[in-house]
C-alpha positions in Angstrom: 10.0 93.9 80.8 10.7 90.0 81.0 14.1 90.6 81.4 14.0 92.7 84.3 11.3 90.6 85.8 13.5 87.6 85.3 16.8 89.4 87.0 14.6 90.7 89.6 13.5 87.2 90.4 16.9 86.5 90.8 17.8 88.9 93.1 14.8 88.2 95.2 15.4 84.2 95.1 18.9 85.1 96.1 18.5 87.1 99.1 15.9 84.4 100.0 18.7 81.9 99.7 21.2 83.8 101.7 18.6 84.9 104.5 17.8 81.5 104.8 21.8 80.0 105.6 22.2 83.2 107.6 19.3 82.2 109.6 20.3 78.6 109.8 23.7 79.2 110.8 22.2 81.7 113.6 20.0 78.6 114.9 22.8 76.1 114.7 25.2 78.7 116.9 22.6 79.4 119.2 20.9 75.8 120.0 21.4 74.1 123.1 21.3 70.3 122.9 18.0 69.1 123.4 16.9 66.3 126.1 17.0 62.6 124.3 13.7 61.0 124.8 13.1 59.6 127.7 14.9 55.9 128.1 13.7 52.6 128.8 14.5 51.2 131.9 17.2 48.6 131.7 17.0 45.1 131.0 19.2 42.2 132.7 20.0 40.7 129.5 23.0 38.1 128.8 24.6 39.3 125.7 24.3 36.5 122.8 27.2 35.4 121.3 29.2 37.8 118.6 27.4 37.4 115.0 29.6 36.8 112.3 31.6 39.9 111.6 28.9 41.6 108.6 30.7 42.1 105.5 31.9 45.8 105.7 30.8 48.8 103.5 32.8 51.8 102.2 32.1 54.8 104.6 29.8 57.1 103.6 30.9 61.5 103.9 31.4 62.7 107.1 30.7 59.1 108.3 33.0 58.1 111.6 36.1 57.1 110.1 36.8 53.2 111.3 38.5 52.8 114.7 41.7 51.0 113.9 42.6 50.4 117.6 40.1 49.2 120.1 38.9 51.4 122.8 41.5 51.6 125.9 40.8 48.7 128.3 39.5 50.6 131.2 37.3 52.4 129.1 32.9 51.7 129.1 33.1 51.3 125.3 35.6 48.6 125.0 33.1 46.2 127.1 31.3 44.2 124.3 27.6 45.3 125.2 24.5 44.4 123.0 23.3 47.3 121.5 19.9 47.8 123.8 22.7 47.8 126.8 25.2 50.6 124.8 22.2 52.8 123.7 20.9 53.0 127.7 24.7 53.4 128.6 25.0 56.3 126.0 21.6 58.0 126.6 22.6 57.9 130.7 25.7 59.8 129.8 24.5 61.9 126.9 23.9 65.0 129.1 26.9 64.8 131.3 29.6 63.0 129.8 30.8 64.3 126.5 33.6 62.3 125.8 32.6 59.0 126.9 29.1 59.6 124.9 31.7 60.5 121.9 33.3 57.0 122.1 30.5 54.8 122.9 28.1 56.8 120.1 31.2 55.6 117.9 31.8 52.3 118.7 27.8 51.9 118.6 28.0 53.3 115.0 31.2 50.5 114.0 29.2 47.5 115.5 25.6 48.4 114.6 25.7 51.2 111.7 22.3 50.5 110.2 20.2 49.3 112.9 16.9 51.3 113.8 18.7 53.3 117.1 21.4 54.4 114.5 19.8 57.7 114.1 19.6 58.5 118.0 22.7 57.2 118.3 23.9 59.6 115.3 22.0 62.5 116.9 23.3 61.8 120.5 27.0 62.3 118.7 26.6 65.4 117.4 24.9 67.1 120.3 27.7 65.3 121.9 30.7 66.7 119.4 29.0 70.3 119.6 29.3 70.5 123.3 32.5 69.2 123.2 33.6 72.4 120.8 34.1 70.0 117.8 31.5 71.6 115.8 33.4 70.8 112.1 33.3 67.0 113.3 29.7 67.6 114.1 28.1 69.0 110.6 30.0 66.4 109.0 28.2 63.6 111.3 25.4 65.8 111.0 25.4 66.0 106.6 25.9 62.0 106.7 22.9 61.7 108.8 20.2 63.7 107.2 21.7 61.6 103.7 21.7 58.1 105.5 18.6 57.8 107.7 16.2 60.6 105.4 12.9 59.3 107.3 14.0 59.0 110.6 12.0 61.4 113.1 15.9 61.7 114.5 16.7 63.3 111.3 14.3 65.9 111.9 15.8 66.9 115.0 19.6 67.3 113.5 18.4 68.9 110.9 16.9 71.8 113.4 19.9 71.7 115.4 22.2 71.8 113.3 20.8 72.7 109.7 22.5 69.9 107.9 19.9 69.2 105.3 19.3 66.2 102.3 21.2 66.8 98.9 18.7 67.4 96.5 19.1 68.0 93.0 17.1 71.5 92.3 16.9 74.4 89.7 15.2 77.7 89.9 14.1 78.5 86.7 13.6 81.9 84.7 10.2 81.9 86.1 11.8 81.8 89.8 10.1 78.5 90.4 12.9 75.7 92.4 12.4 72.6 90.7 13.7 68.8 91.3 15.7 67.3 88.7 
C-alpha cells in the first residue's frame, strides 16, 4: 500500500504542478498591462552634478544587457535627467509610448539599477516589452526582477502579470510534502 500511495502522490503533485504553469501561462497571455500608480506631480528641480561613475557590477540573468552606444541625440533618454525627472518622464509615456518607455526604463536601469524606483521602473519595462510583442525579452526582465528586488510590492505585480517567480530550492518528498532546502 505505501507504494501506491507514494506513486499516487506523485501523480497528484504532478498534475498540480502542471495545472498550475498551464494556468500561469493562460494569465500571462491574457493580462493586459495594468495602470502604474498614480505619479507625482513634477518638480522644477536643477539636476546636481554627475556622481562619480559607481564602480560597475556583472549583470545579473535576463538583466538589460549594457548600452554600449548612447541613446540617439534627438532622443528623450539621451538628456541627462535625475532619476525623479526620468521616472515622471517614463510613467507619462508608459501607457502610450512603447518604445520610448523601452529606452528610458533602460537607460534608468544603466544609471540607477539599485535605487528604490528600480522595481517600477523594472515593471514599467516589461508591461512595456509585452505590448511591444517582445514577450521573450519580457520574462527574462521579468525572472531578473522577481530574483533582484524579492520584497518589492512591484514584484508582486510582475509576478501576477507575468508569472515569473523567485528560485527556490524545494523537494517534494515521499510523503508529497514540498520542502525548502
Amino acid at each position: 500500500m505505501g507504494v501506491k500511495a507514494t506513486t499516487r502522490n506523485r501523480v497528484w503533485a504532478s498534475l498540480v504542478v502542471v495545472a498550475g504553469v498551464g494556468l500561469g501561462a493562460a494569465a500571462f497571455l491574457r493580462a493586459k498591462p495594468a495602470p502604474p500608480p498614480a505619479s507625482v506631480a513634477p518638480v522644477a528641480v536643477e539636476p546636481p552634478p554627475a556622481p562619480p561613475a559607481p564602480a560597475p557590477h556583472p549583470p545579473g540573468p535576463g538583466q538589460s544587457p549594457p548600452t554600449t552606444a548612447p541613446p540617439p541625440a534627438g532622443s528623450e533618454a539621451a538628456a541627462p535627467l535625475n532619476e525623479s525627472v526620468l521616472m515622471t518622464r517614463l510613467r507619462n509615456v508608459a501607457g502610450s509610448n512603447f518604445p520610448l518607455a523601452v529606452e528610458l526604463a533602460r537607460a534608468g536601469n544603466k544609471r540607477f539599477p539599485d535605487s528604490p524606483s528600480a522595481p517600477e521602473r523594472a515593471s514599467i519595462l516589461i508591461h512595456a516589452l509585452v505590448a511591444e510583442g517582445l514577450g521573450r525579452d519580457a520574462s527574462a526582465e521579468a525572472e531578473y526582477a522577481v530574483n533582484h528586488y524579492p520584497d518589492s510590492a512591484w514584484v508582486q505585480e510582475i509576478e501576477r502579470f507575468t508569472g515569473a517567480h523567485r528560485h527556490r530550492n524545494l523537494i517534494l518528498t515521499d510523503g508529497g510534502v514540498i520542502q525548502a532546502r
